[in-house]
DSSP file (Angstrom, degrees, kcal/mol; ACC not computed):
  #  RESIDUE AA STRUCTURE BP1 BP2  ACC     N-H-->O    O-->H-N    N-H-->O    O-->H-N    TCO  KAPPA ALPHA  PHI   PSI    X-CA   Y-CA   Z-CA
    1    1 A X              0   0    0      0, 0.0     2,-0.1     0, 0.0     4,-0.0   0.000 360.0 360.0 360.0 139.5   -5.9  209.7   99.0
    2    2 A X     >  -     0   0    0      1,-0.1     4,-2.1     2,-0.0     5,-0.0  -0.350 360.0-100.7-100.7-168.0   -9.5  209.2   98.9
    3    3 A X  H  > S+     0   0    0      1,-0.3     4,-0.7     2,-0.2    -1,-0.1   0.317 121.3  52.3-134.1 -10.1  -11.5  206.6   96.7
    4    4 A X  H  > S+     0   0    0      3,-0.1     4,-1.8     2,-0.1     5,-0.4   0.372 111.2  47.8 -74.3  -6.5  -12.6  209.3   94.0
    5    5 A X  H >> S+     0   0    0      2,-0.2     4,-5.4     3,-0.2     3,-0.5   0.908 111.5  53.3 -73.4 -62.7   -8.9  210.4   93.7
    6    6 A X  H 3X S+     0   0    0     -4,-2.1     4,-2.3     1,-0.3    -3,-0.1   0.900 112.1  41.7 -17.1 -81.8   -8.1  206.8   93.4
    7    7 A X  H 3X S+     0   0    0     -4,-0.7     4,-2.4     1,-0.2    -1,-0.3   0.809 110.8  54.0 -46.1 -46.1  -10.6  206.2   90.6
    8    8 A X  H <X S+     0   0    0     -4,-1.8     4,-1.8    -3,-0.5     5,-0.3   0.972 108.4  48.1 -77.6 -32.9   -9.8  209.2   88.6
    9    9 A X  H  < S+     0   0    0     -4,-5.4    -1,-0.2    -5,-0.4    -2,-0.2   0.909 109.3  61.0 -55.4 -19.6   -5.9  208.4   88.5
   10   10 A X  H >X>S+     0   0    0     -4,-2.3     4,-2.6    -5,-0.4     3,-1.2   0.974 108.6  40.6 -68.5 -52.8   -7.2  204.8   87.4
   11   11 A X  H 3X5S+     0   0    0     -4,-2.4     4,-0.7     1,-0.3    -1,-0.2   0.824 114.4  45.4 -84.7  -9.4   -8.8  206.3   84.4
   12   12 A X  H 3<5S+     0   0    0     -4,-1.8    -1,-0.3     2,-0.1    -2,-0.2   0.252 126.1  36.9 -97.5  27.5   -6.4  208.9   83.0
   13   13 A X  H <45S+     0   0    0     -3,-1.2    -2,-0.2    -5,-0.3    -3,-0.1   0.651 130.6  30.7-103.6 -14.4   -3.6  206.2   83.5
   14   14 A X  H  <5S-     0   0    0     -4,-2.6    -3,-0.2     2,-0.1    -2,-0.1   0.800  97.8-141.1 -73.2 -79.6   -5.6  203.3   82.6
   15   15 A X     << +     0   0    0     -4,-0.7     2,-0.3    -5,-0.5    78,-0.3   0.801  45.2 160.2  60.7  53.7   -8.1  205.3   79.8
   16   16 A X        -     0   0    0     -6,-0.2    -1,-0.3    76,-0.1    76,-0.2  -0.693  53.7-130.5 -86.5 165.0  -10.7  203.4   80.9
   17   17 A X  S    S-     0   0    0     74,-1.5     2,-0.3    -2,-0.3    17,-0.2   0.755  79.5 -19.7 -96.4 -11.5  -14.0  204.3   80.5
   18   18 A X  E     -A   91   0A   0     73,-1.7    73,-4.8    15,-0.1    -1,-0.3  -0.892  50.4-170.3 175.0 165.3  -15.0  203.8   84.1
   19   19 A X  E     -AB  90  32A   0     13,-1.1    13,-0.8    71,-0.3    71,-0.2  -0.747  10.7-170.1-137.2 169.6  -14.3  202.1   87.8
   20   20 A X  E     -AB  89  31A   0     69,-1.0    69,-1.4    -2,-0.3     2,-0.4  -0.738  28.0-124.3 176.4 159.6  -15.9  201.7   90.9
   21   21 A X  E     -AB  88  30A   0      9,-3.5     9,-2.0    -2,-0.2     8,-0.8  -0.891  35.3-172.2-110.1 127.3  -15.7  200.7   94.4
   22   22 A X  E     -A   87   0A   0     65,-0.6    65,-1.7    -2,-0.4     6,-0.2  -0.653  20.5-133.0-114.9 138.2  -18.2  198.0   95.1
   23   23 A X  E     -A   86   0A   0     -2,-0.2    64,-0.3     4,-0.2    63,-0.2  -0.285  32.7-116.6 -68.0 175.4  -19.0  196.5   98.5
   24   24 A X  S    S+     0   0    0     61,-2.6    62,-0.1    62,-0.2    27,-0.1   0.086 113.0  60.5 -97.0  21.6  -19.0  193.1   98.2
   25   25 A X  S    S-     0   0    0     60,-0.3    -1,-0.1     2,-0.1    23,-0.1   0.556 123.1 -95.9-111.4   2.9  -22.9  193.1   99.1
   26   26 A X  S    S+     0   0    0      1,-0.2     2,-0.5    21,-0.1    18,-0.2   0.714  81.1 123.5 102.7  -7.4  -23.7  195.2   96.2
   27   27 A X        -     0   0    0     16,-0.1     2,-0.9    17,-0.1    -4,-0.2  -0.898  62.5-102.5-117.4 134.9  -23.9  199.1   97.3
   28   28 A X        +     0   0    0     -2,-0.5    -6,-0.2    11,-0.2     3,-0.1  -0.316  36.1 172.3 -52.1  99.4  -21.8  201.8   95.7
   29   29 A X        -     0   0    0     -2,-0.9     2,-0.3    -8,-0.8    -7,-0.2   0.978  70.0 -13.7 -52.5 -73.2  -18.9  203.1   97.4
   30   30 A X  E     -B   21   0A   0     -9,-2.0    -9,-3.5   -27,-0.0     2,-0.4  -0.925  66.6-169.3-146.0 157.2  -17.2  205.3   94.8
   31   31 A X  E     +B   20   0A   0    -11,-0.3   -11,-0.2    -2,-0.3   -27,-0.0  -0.901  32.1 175.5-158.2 121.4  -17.7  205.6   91.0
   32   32 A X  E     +B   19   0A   0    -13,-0.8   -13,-1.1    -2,-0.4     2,-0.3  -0.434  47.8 136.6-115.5  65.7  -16.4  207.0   88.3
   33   33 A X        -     0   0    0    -15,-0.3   -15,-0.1     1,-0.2     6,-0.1  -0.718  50.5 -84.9 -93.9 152.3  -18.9  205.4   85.6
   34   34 A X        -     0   0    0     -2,-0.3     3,-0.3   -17,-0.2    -1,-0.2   0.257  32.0-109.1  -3.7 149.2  -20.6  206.6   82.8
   35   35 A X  S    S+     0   0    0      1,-0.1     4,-0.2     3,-0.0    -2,-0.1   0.991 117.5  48.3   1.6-101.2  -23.5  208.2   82.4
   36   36 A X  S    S+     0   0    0      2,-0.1     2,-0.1     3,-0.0    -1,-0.1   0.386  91.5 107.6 -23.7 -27.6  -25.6  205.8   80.9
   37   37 A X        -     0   0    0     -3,-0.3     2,-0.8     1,-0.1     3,-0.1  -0.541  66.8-140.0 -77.0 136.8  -24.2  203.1   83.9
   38   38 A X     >  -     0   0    0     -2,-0.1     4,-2.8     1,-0.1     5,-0.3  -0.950  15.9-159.9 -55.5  98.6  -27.0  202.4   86.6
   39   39 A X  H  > S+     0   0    0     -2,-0.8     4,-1.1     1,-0.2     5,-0.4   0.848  80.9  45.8 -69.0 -35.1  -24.7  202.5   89.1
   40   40 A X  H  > S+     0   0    0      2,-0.1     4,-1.5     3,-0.1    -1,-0.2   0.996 117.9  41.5 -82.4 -34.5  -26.9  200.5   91.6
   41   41 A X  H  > S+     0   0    0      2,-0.2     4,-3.6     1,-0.2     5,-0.2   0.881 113.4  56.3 -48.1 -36.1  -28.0  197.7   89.2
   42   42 A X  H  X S+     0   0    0     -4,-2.8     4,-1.7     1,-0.2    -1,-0.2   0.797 108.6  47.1 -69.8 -37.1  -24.3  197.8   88.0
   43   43 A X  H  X S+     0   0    0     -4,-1.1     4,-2.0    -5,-0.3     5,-0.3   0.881 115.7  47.1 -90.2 -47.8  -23.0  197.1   91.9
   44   44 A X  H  X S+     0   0    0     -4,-1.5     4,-2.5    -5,-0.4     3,-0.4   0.969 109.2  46.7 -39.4 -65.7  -25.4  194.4   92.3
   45   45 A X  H  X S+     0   0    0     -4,-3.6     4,-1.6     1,-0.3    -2,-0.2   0.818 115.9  50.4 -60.7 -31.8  -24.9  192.6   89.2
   46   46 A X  H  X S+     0   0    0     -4,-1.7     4,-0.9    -5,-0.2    -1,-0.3   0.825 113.0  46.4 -85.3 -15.4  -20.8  192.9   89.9
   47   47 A X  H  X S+     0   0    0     -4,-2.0     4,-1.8    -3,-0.4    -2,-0.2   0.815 110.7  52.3 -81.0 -18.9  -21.3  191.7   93.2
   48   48 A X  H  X S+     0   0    0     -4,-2.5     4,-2.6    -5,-0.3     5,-0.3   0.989 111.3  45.9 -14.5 -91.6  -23.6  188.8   91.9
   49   49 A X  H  X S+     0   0    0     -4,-1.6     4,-1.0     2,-0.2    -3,-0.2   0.740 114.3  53.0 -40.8 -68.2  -21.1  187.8   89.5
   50   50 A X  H  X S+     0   0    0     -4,-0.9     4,-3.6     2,-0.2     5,-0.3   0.871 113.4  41.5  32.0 -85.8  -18.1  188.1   92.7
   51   51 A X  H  X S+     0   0    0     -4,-1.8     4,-1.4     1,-0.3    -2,-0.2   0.802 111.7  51.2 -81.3 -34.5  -19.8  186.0   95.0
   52   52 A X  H  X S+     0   0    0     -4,-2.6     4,-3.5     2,-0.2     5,-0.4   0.957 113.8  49.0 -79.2 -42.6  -21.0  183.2   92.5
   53   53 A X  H  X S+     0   0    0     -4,-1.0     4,-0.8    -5,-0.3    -2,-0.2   0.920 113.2  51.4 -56.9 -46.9  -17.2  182.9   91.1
   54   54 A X  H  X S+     0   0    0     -4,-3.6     4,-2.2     2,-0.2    -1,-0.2   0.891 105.1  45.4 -28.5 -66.7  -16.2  182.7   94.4
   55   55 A X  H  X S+     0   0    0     -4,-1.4     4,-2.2    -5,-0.3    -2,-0.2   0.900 116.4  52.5 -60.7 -50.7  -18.5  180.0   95.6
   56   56 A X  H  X S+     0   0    0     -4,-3.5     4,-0.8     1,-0.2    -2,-0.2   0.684 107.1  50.7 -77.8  -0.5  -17.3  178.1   92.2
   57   57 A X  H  <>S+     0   0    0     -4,-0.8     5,-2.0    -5,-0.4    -2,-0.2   0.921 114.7  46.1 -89.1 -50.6  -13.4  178.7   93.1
   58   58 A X  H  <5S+     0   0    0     -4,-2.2     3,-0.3     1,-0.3    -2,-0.2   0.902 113.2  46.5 -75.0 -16.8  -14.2  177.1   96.7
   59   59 A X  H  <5S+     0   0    0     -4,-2.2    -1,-0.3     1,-0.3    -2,-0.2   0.836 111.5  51.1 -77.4 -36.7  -16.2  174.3   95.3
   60   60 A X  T  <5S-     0   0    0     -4,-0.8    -1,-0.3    -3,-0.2    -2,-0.2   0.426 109.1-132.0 -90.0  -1.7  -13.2  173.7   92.5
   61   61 A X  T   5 +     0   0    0     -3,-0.3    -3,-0.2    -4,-0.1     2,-0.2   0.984  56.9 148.6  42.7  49.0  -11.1  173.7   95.8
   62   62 A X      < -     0   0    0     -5,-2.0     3,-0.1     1,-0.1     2,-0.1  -0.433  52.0 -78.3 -97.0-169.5   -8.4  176.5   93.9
   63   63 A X        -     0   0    0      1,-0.2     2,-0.1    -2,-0.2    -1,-0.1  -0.356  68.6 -69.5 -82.1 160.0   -6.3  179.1   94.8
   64   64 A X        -     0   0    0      1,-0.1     2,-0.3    -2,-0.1    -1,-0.2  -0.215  53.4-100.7 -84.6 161.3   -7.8  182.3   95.4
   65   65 A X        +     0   0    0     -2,-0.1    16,-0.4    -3,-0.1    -1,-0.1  -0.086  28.2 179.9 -78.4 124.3   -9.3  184.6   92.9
   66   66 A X        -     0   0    0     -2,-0.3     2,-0.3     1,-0.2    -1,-0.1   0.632  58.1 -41.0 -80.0 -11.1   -7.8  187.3   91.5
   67   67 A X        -     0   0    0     13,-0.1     2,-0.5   -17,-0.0    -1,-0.2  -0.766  43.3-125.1 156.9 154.6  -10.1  188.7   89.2
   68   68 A X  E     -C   79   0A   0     11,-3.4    11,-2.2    -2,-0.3     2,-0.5  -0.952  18.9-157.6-133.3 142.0  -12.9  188.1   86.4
   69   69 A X  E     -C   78   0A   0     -2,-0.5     2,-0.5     9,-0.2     9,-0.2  -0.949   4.1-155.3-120.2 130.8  -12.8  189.4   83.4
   70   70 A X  E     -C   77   0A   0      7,-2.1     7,-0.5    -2,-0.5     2,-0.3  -0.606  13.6-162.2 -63.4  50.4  -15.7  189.9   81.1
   71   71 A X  E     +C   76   0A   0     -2,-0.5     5,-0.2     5,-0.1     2,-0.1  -0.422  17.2 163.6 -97.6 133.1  -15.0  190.0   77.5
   72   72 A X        -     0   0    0      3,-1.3    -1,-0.0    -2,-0.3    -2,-0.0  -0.444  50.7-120.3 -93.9 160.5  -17.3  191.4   74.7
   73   73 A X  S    S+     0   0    0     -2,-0.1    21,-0.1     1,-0.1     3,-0.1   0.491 119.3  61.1 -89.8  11.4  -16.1  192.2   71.6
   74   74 A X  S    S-     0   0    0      1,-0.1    20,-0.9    19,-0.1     2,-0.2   0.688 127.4 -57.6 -92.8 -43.4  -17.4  195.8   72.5
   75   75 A X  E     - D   0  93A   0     18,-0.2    -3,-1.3    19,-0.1    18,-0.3  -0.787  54.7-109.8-167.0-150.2  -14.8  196.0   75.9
   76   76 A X  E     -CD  71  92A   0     16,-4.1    16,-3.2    -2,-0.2     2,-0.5  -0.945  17.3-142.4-160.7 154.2  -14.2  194.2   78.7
   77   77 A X  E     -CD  70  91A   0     -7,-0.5    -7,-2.1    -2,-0.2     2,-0.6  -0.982  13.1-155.7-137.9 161.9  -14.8  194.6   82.6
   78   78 A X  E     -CD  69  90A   0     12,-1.7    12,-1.2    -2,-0.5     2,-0.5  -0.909   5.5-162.7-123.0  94.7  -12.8  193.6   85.3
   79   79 A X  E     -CD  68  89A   0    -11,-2.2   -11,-3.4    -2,-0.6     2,-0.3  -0.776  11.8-177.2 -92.2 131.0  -13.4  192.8   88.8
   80   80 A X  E     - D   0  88A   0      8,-1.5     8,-0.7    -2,-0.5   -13,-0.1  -0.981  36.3-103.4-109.2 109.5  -11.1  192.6   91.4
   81   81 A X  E     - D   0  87A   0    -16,-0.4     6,-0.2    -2,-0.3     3,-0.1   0.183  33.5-173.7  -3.9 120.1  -10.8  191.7   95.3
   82   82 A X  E  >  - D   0  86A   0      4,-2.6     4,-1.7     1,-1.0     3,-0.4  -0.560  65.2 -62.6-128.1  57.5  -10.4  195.5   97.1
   83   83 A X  T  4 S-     0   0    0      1,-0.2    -1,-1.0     2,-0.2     3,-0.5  -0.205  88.0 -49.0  75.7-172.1   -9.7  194.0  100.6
   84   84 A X  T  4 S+     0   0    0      1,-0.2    -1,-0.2    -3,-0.1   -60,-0.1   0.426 137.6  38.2 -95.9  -0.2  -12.5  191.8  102.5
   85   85 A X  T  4 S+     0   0    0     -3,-0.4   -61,-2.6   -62,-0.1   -60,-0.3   0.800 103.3  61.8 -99.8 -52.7  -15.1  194.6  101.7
   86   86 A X  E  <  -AD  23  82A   0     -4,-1.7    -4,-2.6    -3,-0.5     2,-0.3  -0.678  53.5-147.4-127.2 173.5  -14.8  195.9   98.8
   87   87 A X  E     -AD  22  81A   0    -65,-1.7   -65,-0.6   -64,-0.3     2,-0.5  -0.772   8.3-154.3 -82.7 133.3  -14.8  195.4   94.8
   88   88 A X  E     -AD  21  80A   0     -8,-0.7    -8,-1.5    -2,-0.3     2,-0.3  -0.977  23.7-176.4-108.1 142.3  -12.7  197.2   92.1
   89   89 A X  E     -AD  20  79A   0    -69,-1.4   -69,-1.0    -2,-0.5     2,-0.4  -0.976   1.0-172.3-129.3 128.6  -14.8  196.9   89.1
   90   90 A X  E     -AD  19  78A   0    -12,-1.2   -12,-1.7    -2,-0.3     2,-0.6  -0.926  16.1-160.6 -37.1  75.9  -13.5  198.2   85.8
   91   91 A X  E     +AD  18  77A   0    -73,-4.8   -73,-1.7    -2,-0.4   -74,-1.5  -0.742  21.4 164.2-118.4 163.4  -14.7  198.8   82.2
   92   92 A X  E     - D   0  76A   0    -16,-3.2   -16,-4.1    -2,-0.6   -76,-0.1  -0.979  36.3-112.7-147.4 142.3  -12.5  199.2   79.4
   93   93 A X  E     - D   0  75A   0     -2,-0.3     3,-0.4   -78,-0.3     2,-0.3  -0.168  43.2-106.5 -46.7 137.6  -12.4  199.2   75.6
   94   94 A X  S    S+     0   0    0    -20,-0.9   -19,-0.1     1,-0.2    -1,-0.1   0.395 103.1  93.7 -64.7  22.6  -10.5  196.3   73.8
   95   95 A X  S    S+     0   0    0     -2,-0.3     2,-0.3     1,-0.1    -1,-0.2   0.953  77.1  62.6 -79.6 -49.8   -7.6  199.1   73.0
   96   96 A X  S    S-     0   0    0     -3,-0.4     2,-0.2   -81,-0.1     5,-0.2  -0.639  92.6-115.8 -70.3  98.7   -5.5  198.3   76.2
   97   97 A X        -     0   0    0     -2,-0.3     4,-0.5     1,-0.2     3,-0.3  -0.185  25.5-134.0 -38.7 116.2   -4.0  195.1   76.8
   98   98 A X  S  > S+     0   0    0      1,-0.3     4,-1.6     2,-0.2     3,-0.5   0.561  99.0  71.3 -73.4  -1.3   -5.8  193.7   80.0
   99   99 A X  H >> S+     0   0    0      1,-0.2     4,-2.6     2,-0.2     3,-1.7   0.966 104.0  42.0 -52.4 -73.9   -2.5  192.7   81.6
  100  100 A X  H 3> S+     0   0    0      1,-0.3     4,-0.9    -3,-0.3    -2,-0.2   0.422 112.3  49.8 -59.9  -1.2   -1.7  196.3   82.1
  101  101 A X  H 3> S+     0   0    0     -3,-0.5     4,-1.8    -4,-0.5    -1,-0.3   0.810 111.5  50.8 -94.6 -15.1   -5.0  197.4   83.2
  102  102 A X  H <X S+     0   0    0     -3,-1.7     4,-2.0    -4,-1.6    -2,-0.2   0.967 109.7  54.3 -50.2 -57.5   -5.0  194.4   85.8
  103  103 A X  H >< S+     0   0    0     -4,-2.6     3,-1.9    -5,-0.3    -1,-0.3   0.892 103.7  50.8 -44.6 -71.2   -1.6  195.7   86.9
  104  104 A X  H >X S+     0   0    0     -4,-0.9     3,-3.5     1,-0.3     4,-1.8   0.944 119.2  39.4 -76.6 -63.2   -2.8  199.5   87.6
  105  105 A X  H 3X S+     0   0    0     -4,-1.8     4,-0.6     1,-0.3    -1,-0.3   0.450  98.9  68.6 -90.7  29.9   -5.6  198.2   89.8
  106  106 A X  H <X S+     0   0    0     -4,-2.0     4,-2.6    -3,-1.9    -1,-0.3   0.578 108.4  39.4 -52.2 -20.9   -3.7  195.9   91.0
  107  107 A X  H <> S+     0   0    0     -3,-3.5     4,-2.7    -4,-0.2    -2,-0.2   0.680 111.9  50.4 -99.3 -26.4   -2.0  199.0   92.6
  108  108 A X  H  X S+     0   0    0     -4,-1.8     4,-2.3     2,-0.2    -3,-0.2   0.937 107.5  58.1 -76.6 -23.1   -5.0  201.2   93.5
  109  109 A X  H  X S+     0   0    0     -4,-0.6     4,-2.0    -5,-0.3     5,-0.2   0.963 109.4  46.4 -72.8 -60.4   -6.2  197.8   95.1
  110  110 A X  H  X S+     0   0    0     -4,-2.6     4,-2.5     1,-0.2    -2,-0.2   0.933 117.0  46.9 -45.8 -53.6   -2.7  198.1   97.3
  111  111 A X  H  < S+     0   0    0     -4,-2.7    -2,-0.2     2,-0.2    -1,-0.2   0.805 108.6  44.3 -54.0 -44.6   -3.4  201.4   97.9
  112  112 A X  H  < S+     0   0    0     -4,-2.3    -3,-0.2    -5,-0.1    -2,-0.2   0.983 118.6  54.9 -61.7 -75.4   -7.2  201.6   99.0
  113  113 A X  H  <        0   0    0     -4,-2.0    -2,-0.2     1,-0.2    -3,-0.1   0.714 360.0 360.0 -30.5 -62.9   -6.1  198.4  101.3
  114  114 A X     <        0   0    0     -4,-2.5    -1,-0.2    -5,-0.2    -2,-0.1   0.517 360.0 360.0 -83.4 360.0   -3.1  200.0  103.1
């Protein structure tokens, strides 16, 4: 299954308002974002954001990081580790409890990966 398939099953099982596959350097893989999204500022700034949490997880000497979540009272988005490469990025509405959206791309994650 390819990495727009991926994405759309994320958002009609999810009903999020949009995903994408992020390098981790910042260029757009796959997207199913908005409109409105500047999809290359949008992949920057989430791998920005990535790579500095990162840096503050080895400095904290923790375990490694499973995701960051962003919350507004507007939504939330949610990046995630997509294998050594890539980024899952999320955003979503406050409608959905964020366990359960963690959860489905926790599974598209398994899936792009294997």
């Amino acid at each position: 299954m390819d990495m727009d398939e991926l994405l759309d099953r994320l958002r009609k099982n999810s009903r999020v308002s949009g995903s994408a596959v992020i390098s981790r350097d910042g260029v757009v893989v796959a997207s199913d974002c908005p409109e409105d999204v500047a999809n290359e500022s949008f992949a920057i700034m989430c791998a920005t954001v990535m790579g500095a949490a990162k840096t503050i997880n080895t400095e904290l000497k923790m375990s490694e990081l499973e995701n960051i979540i962003l919350h507004s009272n507007d939504g939330n988005i949610i990046l995630m580790g997509a294998g050594r490469r890539n980024l899952l990025v999320v955003i979503a509405d406050n409608s959905h409890p964020i366990e359960t959206i963690t959860s489905k791309m926790a599974e598209i994650v398994n899936e792009m990966c294997n």
